[in-house]
C-alpha positions as CSV (number, residue, x, y, z in Angstrom):
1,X,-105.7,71.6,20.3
2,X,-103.7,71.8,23.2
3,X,-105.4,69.6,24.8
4,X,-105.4,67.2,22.2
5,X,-101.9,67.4,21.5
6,X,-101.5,66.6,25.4
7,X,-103.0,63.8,25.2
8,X,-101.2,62.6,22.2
9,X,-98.0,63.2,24.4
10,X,-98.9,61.5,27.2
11,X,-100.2,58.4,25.3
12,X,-96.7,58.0,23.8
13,X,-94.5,58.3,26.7
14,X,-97.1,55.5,27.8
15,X,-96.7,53.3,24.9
16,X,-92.7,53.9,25.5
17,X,-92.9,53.3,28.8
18,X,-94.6,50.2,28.2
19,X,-92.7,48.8,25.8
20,X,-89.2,49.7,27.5
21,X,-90.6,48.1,30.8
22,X,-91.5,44.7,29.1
23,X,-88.4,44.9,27.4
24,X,-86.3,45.5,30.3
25,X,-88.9,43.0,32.6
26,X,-87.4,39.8,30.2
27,X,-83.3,40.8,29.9
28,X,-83.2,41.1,33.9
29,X,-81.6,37.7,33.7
30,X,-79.0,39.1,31.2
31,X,-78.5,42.5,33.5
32,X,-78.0,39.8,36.3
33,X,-75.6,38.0,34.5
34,X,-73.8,41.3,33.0
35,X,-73.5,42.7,36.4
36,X,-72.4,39.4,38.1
37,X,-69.6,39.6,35.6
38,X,-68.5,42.8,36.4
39,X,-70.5,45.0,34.4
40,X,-71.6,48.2,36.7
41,X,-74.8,49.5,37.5
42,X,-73.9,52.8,35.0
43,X,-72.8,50.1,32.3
44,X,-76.5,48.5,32.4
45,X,-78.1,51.9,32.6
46,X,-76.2,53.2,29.4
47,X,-77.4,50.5,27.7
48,X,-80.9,51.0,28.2
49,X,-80.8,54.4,27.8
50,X,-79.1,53.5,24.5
51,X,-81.8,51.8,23.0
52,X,-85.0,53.3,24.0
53,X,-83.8,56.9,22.9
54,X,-82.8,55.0,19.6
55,X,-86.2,54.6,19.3
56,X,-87.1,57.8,20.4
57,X,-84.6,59.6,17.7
58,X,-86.1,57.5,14.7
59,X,-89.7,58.6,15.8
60,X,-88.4,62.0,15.8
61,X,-86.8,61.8,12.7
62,X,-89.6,60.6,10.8
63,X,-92.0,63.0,12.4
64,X,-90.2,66.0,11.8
65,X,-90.3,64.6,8.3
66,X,-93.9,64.0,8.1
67,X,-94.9,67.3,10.1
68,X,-93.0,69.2,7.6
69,X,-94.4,67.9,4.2
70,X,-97.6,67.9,5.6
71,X,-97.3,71.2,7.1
72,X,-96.4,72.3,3.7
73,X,-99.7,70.8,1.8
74,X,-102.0,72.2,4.4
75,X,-100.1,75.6,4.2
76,X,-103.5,77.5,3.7
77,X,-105.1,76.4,6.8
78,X,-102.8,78.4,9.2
79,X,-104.0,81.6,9.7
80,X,-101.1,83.9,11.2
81,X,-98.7,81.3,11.7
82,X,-96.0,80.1,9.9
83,X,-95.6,75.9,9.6
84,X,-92.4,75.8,8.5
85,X,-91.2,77.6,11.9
86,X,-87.8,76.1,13.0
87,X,-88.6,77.0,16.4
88,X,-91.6,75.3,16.2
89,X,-90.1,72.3,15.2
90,X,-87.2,72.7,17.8
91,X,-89.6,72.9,20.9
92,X,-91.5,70.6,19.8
93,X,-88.9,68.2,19.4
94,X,-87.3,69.1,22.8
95,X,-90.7,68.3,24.3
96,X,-91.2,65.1,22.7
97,X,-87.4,64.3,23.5
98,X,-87.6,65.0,27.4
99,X,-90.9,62.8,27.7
100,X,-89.0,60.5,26.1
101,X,-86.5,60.4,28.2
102,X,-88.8,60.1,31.5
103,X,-90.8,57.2,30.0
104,X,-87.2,55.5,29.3
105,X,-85.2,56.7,32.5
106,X,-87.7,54.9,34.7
107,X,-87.2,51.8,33.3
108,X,-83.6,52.0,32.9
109,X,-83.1,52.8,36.6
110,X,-85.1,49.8,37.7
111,X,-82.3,47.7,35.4
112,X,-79.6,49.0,37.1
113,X,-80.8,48.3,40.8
114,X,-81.1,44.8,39.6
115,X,-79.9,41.9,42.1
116,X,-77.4,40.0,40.3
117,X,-78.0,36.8,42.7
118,X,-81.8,37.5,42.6
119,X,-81.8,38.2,38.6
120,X,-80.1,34.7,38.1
121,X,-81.6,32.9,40.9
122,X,-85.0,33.6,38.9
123,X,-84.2,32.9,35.6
């Protein structure tokens, strides 16, 4: 199961990751412009930060949600564990947080090292 729920980790931060990047790939000309206007580098990167852990909070919000009602009808399936385990739901949220946060960071950085001339110049 560990394995599995690897996997099921991994394939997210990818589908973030993705999704960020080709988000972040078609507003370089608006980073350009932002930061030819005086915007800074830590402005641009706020931003992006901003919205991908948006998404990463509502995932997490309705997850916990699910994983706890469903954890509650299949109650007679754990043997020697509890489901309704705050910790459990703590570290797992942590965990899901922080890959989060990788899969969004990388794009983000690459926004804020954008070339204002070369950003505009392109679009």
């Amino acid at each position: 199961m560990t394995v599995f729920a690897l996997c099921a980790l991994l394939l997210a931060a990818l589908g973030l990751y993705g999704l960020v990047a080709y988000v972040v790939g078609a507003q370089m000309p608006e980073f350009g412009l932002r930061m030819a206007l005086g915007a800074s580098a830590g402005d641009v990167l706020r931003q992006v930060l901003g919205r991908g852990f948006a998404l990463v909070a509502l995932g997490l919000a309705l997850g916990g949600v699910a994983a706890f009602v469903l954890a509650r009808l299949g109650q007679g399936l754990f043997f020697e564990a509890n489901p309704s385990d705050p910790r459990l739901y703590a570290v797992t949220a942590g965990t899901v947080a922080l890959a989060g946060l990788v899969a969004i960071g990388l794009p983000a950085a690459r926004a804020a090292r954008v070339d204002p001339a070369r950003a505009l110049r392109e679009q």
